[in-house]
C-alpha positions as semicolon CSV with decimal commas, in nm:
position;residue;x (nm);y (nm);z (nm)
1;X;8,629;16,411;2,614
2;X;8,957;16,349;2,395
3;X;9,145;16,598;2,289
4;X;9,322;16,591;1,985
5;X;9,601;16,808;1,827
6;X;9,702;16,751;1,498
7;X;9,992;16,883;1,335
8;X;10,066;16,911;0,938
9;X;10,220;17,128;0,705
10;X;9,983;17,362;0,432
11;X;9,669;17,453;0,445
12;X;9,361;17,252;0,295
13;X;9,378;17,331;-0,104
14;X;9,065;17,157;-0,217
15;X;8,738;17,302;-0,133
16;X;8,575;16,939;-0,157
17;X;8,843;16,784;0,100
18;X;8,757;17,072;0,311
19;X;8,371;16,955;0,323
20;X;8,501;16,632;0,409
21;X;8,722;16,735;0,694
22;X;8,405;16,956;0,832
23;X;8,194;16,668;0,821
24;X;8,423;16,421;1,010
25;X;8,463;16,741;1,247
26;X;8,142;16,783;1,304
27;X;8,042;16,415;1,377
28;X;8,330;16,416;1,607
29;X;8,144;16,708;1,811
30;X;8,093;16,641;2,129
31;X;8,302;16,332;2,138
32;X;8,663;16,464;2,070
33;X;8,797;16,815;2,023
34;X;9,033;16,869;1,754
35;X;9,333;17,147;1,716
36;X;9,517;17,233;1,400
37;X;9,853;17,300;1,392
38;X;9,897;17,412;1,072
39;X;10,212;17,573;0,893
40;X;10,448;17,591;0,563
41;X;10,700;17,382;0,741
42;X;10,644;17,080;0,981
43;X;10,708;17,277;1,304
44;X;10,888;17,088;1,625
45;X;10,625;16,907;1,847
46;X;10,588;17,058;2,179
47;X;10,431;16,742;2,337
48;X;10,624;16,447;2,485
49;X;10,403;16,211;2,390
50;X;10,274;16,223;2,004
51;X;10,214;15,971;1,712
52;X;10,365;16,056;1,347
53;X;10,201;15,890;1,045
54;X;10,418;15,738;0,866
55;X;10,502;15,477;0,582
56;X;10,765;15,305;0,812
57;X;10,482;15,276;1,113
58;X;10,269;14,969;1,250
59;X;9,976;14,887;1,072
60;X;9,618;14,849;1,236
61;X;9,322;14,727;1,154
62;X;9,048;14,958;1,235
63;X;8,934;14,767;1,591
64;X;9,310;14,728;1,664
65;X;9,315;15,084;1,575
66;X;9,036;15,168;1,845
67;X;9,161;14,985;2,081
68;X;9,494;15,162;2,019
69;X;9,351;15,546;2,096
70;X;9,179;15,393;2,445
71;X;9,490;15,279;2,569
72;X;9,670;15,564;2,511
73;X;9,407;15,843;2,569
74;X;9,383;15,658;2,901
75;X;9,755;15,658;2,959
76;X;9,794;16,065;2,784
77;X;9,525;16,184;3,027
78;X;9,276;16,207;2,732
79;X;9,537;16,388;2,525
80;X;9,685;16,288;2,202
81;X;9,876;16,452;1,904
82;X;9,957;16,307;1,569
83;X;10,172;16,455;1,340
84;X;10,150;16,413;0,989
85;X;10,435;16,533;0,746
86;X;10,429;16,714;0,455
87;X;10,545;16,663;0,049
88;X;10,907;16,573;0,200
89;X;10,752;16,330;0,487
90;X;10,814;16,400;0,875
91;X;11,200;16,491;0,937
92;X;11,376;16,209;1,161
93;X;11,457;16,450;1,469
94;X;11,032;16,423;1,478
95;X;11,004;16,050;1,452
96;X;11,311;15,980;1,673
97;X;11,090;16,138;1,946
98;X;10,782;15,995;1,864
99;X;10,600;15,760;2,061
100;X;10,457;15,574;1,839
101;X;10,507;15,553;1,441
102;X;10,153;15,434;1,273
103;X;10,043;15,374;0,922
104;X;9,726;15,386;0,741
105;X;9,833;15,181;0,439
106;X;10,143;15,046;0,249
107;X;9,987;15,260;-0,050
108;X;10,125;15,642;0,027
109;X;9,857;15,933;0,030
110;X;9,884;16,295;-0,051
111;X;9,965;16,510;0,300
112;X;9,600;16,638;0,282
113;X;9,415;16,301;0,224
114;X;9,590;16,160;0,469
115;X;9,426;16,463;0,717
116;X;9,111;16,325;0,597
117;X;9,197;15,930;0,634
118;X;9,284;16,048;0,996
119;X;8,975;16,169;1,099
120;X;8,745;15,932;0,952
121;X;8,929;15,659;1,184
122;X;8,935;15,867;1,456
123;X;8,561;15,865;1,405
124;X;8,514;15,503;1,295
125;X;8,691;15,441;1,642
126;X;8,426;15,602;1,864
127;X;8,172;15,409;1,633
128;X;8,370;15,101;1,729
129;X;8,370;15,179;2,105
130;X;8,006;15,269;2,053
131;X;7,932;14,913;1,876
132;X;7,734;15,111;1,622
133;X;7,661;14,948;1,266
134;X;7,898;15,216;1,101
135;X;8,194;14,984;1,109
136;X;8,046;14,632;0,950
């Protein structure tokens, strides 16, 4: 099972994007654990090896994207972090150590939908791996 730690700056303000982070959570039970790292400022990572969101990153498609988190769960030993930045984005001293810079979109996203945007691929990419009909 992958483990994944994500950390981002405020909590959830929306009760609907909350519903829709639960449900990616839960479909992602039993397939991927997930950890919250959650706090007012965008703390320093304590992993070497994470990925920052970002509007600067490389962009995937979604297979691309899947084939992206087996290689490097394989080479993380199952582990990976992301870290996704706040109002004020992720401060350079975090991306300078990053291992990878990815983006979702050249359109920019709130912090919070962007928690959401990262789950749902997280689970379209088991679906991928799967070859289930979710991802047409």
């Amino acid at each position: 099972m992958i483990k994944i730690k994500i950390y981002t700056v405020g909590k959830t303000k929306e009760s609907w994007l909350e519903v829709a982070l639960a449900e990616y959570h839960k479909r992602l039970t039993g397939e991927m654990t997930i950890e919250w790292v959650i706090s007012k400022e965008l703390q320093p990572v304590k992993e070497n090896f994470y990925i920052c969101l970002d509007p600067q990153g490389q962009q995937y498609s979604s297979p691309d994207f899947a084939n992206f988190l087996e290689k490097e769960s394989v080479r993380s030993g199952a582990k990976l972090t992301f870290v996704i930045g706040g109002p004020e984005g992720i401060p350079d001293e975090i991306k300078a150590k990053a291992s990878h810079l990815i983006s979702f979109s050249k359109l920019t996203f709130t912090h919070q939908i962007a928690r959401l945007i990262l789950l749902e691929q997280l689970y379209r990419s088991v679906q991928i791996q799967r070859g289930t009909q979710y991802h047409k």
